[in-house]
N, C-alpha and C positions, 0 to 999 in steps of 0.2 A: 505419527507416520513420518519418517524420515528417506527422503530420496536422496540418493547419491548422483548426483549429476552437476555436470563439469559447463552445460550451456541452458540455457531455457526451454529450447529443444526437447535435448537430452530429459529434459525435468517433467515436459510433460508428455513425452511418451511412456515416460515410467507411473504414472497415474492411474491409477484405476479406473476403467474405462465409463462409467458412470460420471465421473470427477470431471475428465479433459474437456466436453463441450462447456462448462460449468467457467473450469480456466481460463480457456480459449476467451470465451466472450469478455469474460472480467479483464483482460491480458485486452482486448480491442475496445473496450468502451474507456480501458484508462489511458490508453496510448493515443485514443482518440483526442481526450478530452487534456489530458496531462502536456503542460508547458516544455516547448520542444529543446530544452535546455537540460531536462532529465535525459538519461541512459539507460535503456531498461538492459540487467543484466542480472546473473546469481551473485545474491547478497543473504549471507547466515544460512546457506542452506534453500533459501527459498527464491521468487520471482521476485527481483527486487527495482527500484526506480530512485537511483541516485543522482546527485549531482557529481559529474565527474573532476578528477583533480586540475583539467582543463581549464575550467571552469572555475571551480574552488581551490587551488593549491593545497593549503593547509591539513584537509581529508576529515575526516572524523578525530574529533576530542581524545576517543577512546584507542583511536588504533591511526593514526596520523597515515599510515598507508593506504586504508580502505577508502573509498568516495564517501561523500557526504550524503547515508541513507536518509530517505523520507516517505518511500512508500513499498508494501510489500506485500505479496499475492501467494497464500500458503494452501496446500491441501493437510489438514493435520487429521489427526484420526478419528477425531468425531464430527468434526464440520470444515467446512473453506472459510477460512481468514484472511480478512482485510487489514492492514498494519497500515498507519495516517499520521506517523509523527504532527505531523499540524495539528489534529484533533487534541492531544496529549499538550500541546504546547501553547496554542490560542484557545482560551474560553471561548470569546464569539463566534469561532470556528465549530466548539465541542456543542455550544448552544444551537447555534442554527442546524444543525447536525442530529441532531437527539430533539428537537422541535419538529424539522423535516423529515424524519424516520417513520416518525403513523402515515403520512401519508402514501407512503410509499410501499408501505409491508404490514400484514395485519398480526403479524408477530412482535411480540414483545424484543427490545433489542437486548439484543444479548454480546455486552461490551467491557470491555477493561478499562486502562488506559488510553492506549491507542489501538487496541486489538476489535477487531468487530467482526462475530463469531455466527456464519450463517451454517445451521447445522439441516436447514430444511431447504437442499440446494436448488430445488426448483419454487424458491420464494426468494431469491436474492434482487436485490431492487437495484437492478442495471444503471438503470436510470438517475438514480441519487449516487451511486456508487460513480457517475462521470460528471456531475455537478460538483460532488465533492473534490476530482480529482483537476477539476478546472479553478478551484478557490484559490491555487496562490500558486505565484508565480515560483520560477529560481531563487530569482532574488529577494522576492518574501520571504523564501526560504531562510535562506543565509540568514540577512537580516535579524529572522526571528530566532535559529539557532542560534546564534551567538548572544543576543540579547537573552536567552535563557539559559542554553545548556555549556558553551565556551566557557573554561577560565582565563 
């Protein structure tokens, strides 16, 4: 499912009405708990939670213009998507994460790399989903981005 929108707004008005309170919430338990350093704004298409070039100069590896993403909030066509660069990038992160998952959801987790894929929207574990988004700082961030993904 692909939305054409130009703000976050914009993004989740265009959501299927089932989907938005689903968003919404995920959109206030990460902003709640997310380090006030990130920018929530549209990143690839989707809800996304970068570090801005304010803050990081240099921008992303891949596109030196874009902020430095790290987390990102999707409705795609089969389920709502969690994107957690830190999951993908810290083991101890991806451990305590997939350790803390049964308690929280009596569903099997259904994940990629850093993608984490709730197709059963009224089973989404609020709750771990802002423990997760409180784990690391900006500057964890950087840090960690550059020690793995930077040349």
């Amino acid at each position: 499912m692909r939305v054409e929108a130009t703000s976050v707004k914009d993004y989740v008005s265009q959501l299927p009405e089932e989907r938005r309170p689903v968003i919404e919430k995920m959109r206030k338990v990460v902003r709640k708990n997310l380090s006030r350093e990130f920018k929530e704004c549209m990143s690839y298409g989707m809800i996304g939670y970068v570090i801005p070039h304010s803050i990081y100069p240099a921008g992303y590896h891949c596109d030196p213009k874009l902020p430095l993403p790290f987390m990102n909030i999707a409705s795609q066509k089969n389920f709502v998507a969690l994107y957690h660069m830190g999951l993908y990038a810290d083991p101890d992160l991806m451990a305590w994460f997939t350790a803390e998952y049964p308690n929280h959801c009596q569903r099997k987790l259904d994940m990629g790399k850093s993608c984490i894929r709730f197709k059963k929207i009224d089973e989404v574990p609020y709750g771990l989903i802002g423990e997760l988004a409180g784990k690391m700082t900006a500057a964890e961030w950087i840090q960690m981005y550059e020690s793995n993904f930077k040349k």
